[in-house]
C-alpha positions as CSV (number, residue, x, y, z in Angstrom):
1,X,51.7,20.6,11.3
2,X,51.8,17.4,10.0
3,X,54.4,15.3,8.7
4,X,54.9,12.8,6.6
5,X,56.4,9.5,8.3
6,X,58.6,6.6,6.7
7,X,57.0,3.1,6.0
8,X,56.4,1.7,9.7
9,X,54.1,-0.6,11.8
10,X,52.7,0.7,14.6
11,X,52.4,-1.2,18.2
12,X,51.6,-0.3,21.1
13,X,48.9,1.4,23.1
14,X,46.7,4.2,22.4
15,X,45.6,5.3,26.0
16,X,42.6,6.6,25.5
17,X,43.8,8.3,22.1
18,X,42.7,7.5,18.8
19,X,45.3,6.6,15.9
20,X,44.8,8.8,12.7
21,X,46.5,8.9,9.4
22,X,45.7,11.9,7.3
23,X,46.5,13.2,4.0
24,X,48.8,16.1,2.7
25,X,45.9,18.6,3.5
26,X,45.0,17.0,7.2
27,X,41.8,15.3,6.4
28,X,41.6,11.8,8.4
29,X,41.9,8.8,5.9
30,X,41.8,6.5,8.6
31,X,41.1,6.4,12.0
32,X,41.0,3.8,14.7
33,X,39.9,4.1,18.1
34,X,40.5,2.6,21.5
35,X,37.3,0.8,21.6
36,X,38.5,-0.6,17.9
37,X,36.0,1.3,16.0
38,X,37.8,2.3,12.5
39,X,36.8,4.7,10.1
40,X,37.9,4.5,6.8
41,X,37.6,7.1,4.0
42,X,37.6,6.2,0.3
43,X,37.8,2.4,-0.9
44,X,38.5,-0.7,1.3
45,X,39.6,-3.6,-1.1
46,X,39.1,-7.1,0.5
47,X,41.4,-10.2,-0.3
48,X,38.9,-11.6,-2.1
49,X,38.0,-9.2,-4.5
50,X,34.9,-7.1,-3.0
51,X,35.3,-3.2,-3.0
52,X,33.0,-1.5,-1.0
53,X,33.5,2.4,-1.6
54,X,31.8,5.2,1.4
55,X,29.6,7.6,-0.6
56,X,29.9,10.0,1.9
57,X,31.5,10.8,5.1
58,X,31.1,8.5,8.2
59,X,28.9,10.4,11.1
60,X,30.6,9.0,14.4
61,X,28.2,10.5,16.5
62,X,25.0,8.4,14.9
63,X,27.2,5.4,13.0
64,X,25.7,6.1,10.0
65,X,27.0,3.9,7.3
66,X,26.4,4.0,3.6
67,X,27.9,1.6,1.1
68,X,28.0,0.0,-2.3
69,X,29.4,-2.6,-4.1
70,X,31.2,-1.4,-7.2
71,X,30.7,-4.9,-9.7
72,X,34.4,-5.4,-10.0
73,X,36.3,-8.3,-8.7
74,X,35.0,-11.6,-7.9
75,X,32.5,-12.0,-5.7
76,X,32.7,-12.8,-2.1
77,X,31.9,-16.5,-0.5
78,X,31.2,-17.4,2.8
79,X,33.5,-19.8,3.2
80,X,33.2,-20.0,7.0
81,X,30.6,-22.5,8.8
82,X,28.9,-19.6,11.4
83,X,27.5,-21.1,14.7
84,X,23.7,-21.4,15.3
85,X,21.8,-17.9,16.0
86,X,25.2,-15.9,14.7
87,X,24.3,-12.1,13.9
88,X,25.7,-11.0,10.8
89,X,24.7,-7.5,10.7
90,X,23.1,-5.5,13.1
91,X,22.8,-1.6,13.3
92,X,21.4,1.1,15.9
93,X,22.2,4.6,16.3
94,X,22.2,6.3,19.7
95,X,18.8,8.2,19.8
96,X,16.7,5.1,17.9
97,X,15.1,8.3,15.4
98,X,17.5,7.6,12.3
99,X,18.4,4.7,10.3
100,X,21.6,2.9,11.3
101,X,22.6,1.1,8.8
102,X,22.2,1.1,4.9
103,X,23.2,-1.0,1.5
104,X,23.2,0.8,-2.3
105,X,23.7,-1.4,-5.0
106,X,24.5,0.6,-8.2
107,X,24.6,-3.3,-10.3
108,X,21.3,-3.9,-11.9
109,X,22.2,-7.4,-11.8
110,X,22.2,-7.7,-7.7
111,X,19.6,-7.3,-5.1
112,X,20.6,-4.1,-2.9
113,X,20.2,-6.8,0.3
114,X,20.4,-10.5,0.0
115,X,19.9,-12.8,2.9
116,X,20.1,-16.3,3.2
117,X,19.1,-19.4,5.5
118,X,20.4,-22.7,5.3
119,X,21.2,-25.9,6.8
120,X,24.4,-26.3,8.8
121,X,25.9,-28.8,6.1
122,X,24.7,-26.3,3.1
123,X,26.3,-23.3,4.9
124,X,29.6,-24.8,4.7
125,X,29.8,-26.4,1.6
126,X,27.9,-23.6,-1.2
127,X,28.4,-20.3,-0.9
128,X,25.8,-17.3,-0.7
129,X,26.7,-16.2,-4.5
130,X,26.1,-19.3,-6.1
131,X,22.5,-19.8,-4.4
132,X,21.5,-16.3,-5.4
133,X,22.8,-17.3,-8.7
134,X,20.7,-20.6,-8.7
135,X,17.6,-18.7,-7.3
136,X,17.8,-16.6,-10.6
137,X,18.1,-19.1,-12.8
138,X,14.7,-20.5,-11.4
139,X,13.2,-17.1,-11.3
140,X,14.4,-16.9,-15.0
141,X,13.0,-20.4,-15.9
142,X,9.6,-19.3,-14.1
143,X,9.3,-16.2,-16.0
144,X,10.1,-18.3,-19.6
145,X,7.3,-20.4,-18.9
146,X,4.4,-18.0,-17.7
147,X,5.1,-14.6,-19.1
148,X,4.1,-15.6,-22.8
149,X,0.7,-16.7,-21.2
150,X,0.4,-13.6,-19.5
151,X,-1.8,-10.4,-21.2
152,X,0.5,-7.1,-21.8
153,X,-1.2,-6.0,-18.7
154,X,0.1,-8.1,-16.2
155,X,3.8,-8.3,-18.1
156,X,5.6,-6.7,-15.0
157,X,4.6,-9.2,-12.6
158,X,7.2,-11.9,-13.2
159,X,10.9,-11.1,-14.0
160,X,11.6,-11.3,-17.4
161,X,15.1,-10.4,-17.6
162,X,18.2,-10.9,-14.2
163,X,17.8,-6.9,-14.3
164,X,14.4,-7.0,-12.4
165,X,15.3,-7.8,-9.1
166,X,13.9,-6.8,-5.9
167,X,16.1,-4.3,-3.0
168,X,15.5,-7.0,-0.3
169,X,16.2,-10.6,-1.6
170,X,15.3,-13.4,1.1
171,X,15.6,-17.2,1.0
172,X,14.9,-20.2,3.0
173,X,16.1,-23.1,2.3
174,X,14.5,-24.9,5.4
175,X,11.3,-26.2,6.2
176,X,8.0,-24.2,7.3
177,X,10.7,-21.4,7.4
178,X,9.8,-17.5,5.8
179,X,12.4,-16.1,3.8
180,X,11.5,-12.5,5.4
181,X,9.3,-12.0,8.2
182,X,8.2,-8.5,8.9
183,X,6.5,-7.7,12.8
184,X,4.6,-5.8,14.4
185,X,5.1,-6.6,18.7
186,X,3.2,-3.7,19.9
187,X,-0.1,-4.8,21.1
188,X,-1.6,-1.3,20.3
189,X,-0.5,-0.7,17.0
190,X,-2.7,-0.1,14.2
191,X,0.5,0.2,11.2
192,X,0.9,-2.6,8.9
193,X,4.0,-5.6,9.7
194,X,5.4,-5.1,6.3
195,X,3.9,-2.8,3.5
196,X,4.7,-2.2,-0.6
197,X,4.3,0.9,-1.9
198,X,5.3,1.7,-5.4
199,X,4.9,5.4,-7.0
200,X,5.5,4.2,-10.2
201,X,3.6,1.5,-12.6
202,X,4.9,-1.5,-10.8
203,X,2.7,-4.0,-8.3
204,X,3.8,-2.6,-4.3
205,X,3.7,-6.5,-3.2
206,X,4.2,-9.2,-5.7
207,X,4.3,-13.4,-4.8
208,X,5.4,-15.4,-7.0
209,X,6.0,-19.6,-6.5
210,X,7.7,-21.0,-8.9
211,X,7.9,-24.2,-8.3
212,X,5.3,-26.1,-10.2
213,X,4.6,-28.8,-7.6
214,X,3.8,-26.0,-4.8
215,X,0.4,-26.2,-3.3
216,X,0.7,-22.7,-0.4
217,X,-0.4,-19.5,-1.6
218,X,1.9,-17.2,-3.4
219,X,0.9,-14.5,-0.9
220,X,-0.7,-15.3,2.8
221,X,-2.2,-13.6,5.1
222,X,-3.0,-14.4,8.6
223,X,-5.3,-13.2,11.3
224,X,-5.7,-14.2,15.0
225,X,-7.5,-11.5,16.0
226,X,-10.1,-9.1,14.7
227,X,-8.3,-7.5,11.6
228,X,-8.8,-8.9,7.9
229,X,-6.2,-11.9,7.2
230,X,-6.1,-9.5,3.2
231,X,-7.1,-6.7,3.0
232,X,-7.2,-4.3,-0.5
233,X,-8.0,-0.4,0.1
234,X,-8.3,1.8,-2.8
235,X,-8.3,5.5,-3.7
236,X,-8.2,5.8,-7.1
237,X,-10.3,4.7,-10.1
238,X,-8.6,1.0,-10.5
239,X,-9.4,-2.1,-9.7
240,X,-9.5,-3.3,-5.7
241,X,-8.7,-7.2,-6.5
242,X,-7.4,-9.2,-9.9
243,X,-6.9,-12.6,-9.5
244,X,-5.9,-13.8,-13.3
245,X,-5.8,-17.8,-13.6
246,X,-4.0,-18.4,-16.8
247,X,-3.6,-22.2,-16.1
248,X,-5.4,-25.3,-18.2
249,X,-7.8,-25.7,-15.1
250,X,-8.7,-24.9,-11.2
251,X,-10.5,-22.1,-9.8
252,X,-10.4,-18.4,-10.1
253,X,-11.1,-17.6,-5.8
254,X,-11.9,-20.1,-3.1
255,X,-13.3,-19.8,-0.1
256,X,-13.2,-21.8,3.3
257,X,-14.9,-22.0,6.7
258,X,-12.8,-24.4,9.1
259,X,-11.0,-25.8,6.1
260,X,-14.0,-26.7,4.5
261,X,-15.1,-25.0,1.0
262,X,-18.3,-23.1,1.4
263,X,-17.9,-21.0,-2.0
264,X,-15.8,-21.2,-5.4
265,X,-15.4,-19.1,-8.3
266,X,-14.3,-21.4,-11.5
267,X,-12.5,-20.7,-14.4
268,X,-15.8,-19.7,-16.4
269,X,-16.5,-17.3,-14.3
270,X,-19.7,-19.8,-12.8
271,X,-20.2,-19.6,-9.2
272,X,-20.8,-22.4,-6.6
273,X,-22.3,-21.5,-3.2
274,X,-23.3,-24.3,0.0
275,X,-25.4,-21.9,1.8
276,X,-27.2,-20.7,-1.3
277,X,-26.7,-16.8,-2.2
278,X,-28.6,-13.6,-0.9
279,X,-28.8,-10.3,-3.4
280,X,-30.0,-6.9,-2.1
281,X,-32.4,-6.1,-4.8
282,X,-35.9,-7.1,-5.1
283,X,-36.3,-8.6,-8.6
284,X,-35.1,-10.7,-11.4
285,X,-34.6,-9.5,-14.4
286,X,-32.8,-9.9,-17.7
287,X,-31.4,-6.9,-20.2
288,X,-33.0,-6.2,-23.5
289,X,-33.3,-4.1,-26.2
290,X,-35.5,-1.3,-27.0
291,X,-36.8,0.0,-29.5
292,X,-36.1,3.8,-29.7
293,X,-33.9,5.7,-27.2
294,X,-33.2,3.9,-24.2
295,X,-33.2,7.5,-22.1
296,X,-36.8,7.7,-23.2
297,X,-37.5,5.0,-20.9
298,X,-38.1,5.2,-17.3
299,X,-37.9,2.7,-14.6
300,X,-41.7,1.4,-13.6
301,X,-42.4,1.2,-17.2
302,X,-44.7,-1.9,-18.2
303,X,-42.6,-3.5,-21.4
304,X,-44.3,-5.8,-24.0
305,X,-42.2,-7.8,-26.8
306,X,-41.8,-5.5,-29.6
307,X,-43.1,-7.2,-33.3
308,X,-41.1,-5.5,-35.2
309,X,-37.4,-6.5,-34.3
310,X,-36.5,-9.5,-32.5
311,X,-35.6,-10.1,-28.6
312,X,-36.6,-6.6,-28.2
313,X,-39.3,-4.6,-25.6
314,X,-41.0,-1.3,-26.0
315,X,-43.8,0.4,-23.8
316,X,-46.8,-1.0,-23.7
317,X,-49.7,0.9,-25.6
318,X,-53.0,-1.3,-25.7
319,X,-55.3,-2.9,-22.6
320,X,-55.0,-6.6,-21.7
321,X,-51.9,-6.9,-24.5
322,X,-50.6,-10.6,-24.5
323,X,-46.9,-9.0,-25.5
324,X,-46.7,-8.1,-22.0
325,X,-43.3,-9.0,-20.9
326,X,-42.2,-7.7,-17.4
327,X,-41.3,-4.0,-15.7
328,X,-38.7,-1.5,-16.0
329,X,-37.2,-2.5,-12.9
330,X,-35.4,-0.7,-10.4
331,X,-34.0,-2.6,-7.8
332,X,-32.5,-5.5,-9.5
333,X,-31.1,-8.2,-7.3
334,X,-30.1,-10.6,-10.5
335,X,-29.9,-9.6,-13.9
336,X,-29.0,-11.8,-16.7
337,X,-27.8,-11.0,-19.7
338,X,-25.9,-12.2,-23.3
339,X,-23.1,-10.5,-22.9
340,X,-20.1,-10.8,-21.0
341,X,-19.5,-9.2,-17.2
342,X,-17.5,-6.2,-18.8
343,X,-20.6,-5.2,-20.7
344,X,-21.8,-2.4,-19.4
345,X,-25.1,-2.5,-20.6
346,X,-25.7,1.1,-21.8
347,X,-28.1,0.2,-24.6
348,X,-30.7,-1.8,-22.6
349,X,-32.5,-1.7,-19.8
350,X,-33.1,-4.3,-16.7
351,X,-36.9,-6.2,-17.7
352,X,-38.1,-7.2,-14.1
353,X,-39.8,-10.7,-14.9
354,X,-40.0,-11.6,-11.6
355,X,-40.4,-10.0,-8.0
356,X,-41.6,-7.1,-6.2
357,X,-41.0,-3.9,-8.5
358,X,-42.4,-0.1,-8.4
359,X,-44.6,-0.2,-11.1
360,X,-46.9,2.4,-13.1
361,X,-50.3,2.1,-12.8
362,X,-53.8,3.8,-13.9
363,X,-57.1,4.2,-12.4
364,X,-58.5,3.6,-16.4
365,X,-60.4,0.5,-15.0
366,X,-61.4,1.5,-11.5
367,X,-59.8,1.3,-7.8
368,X,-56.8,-1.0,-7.2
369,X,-56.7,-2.8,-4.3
370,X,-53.9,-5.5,-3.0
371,X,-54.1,-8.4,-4.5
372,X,-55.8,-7.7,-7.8
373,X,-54.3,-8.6,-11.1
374,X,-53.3,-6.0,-13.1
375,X,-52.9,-6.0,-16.7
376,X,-51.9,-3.5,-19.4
377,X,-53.6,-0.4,-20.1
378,X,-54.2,2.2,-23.1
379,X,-52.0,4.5,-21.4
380,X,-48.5,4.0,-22.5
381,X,-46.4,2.3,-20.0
382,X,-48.9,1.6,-17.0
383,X,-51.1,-1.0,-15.7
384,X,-55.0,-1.3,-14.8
385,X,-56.9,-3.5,-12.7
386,X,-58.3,-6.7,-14.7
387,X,-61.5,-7.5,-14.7
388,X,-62.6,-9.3,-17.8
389,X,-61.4,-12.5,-17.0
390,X,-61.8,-13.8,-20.9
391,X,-59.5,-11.3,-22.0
392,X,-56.9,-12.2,-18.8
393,X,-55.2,-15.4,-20.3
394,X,-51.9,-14.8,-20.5
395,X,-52.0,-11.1,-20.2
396,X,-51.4,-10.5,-16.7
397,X,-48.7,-8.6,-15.0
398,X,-49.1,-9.6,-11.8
399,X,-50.2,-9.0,-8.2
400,X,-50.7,-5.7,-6.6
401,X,-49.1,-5.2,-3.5
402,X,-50.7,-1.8,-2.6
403,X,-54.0,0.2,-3.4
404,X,-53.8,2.6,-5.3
405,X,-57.6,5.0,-5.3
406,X,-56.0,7.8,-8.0
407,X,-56.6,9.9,-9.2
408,X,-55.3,9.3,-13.1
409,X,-51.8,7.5,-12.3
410,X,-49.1,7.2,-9.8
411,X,-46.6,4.1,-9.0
412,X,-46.9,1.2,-6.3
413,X,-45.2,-2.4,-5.0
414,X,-46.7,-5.3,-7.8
415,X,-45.3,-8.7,-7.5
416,X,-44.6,-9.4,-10.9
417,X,-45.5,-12.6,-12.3
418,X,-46.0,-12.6,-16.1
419,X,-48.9,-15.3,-17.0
């Protein structure tokens, strides 16, 4: 039985024995033990004005701890100046399988964990509050000045109201310092240092400077080994990379070799390349027009400019026709076009003007052998071997790159060069 016992203070020793003070019905309130471990059930109220509430009983066995603040009161300041390399918090269970520690916030208007490192003289002058306050107010400013350039689309990248705010909050306020650091010591690990997932709509990683003057990458990845420095994998049907510039000038993407700038991307979307580039198709050729259905057109087709609509191909019909404009291509290593990137093109079809493409051809005017110039023939859509030099000028194709003995028609390699 228990009893209930007048106001007192206790003092004295507990010999091994822990004190408890219980309630009417014998549960333990609060307990303190030998080693000074105290366990506390309910609400803890701090001089200056912090609740912290348990949202569930405390586990002695794995000191697992669980708590919140409750909003109310003033917040707390660290008014004390902490010695160099003092740890604030730090939380391990016994078997190293479970988590040790843990913060809820229930405030929308606080960050669930919120660390900070400063200077000696800023430690003991300014308290953690009012920097987290200040860091909002920029974040705030930031978001003011960016979001109303920003398309719909990319709205939830910035914080547009104090309510957005992240679980883990770090800041640095010293030099070539990180705010949070996440790493991985075991040489033969393959998992990721720190990694974002989100399940909903929301970015899983999102950098952000927002200070105008900053020059160093919002997000930064380094490599000293063999792994990527960034790397994007994807699984679904969206995009891998985004990389949306919405300021008066600079460059979309950048790339260096030993500091040096080998390749850039500008805001027009016009590339600039040292080394020169290198495509894995065989041809150049632009997009145009047909006239009919483009799906009754088929790649190795010989194309002449149409005369009845302008900037617009169709098959070829007639021998050594001076219309002829190029090949249905089929490997195309460039192709230009009018319209934008995000055109996909479905109404046209790739006119190989230049390079190597599978072409249709026709025995109509004899043997082809490599080398010969082909022209148009009267079968729709193929080429013959020219041989009436008068009727040549400007009507060849190109150069055949393989013989071709028949019978009727088939397809081979011509280096097209329209002349």
């Amino acid at each position: 039985r228990y009893r209930t016992l007048p106001d007192l203070a206790f003092n004295g020793v507990l010999e091994n024995k822990s004190l408890m003070v219980r309630d009417g019905a014998g549960n333990v309130t609060f307990q303190v033990d030998p080693d000074g471990t105290s366990f506390h059930r309910g609400k803890e109220t701090f001089a200056s004005g912090v609740e912290a509430t348990g949202t569930h009983p405390i586990s002695m066995d794995n000191a697992a701890f669980c708590a919140h603040a409750s909003g109310t009161g003033s917040p707390g300041k660290a008014e004390t100046a902490f010695p160099p390399n003092t740890v604030f918090f730090y939380g391990r269970d016994n078997s190293g399988g479970s988590t040790a520690g843990a913060f809820i916030s229930v405030s929308a208007e606080r960050p669930g964990i919120y660390t900070e490192k400063k200077l000696p003289s800023q430690a003991a002058n300014q308290g953690a509050t009012e920097a987290m306050d200040e860091q909002l107010e920029i974040l705030a400013k930031a978001s003011s000045d960016t979001s109303q350039d920003l398309p719909a689309e990319f709205s939830h990248l910035v914080f547009q109201q104090p309510q957005s705010l992240p679980s883990i909050w770090g800041v640095s306020s010293l030099p070539n310092t990180e705010a949070i650091l996440g790493q991985n010591s075991l040489s033969t690990s393959t998992s990721a240092a720190m990694r974002g997932v989100h399940i909903g709509l929301g970015v899983g990683v999102n950098g952000q400077i927002a200070n105008a003057n900053s020059t160093a990458p919002a997000v930064w990845g380094v490599s000293n080994g063999r792994g990527s420095g960034l790397a994007a994998s994807m699984t679904g049907t969206g995009v891998g990379l985004i990389v949306d510039h919405n300021g008066a000038q600079g460059n979309i993407a950048q790339f260096r070799s030993n500091n040096v700038t080998v390749a850039r991307l500008d805001k027009t979307g016009r590339g600039f390349f040292n080394g020169g580039t290198q495509m894995g198709g065989a041809d150049l050729a632009e997009a145009f027009t047909v006239e009919g259905a483009v799906s009754s057109y088929e790649p190795g087709d010989v194309l002449v400019i149409s005369t009845s609509t302008d900037r617009t191909v169709e098959r070829s019909s007639e021998p050594y026709s001076t219309l002829v404009a190029g090949v249905y291509a089929t490997k195309t290593g460039v192709l230009l076009s009018e319209g934008s990137v995000e055109d996909a093109g479905t109404e046209t079809v790739p006119l190989g003007v230049v390079g190597v493409i599978p072409t249709k051809v026709s025995s109509e005017n004899g043997p082809i052998h490599r080398g010969d110039l082909l022209v148009t023939s009267s079968l729709p859509g193929h080429a013959m071997r020219g041989t009436d030099r008068d009727r040549m000028i400007g009507a060849v194709l190109g150069k055949a790159l393989e013989n071709f003995d028949g019978p009727e028609t088939g397809m081979i390699k011509l280096l097209v060069n329209v002349n």
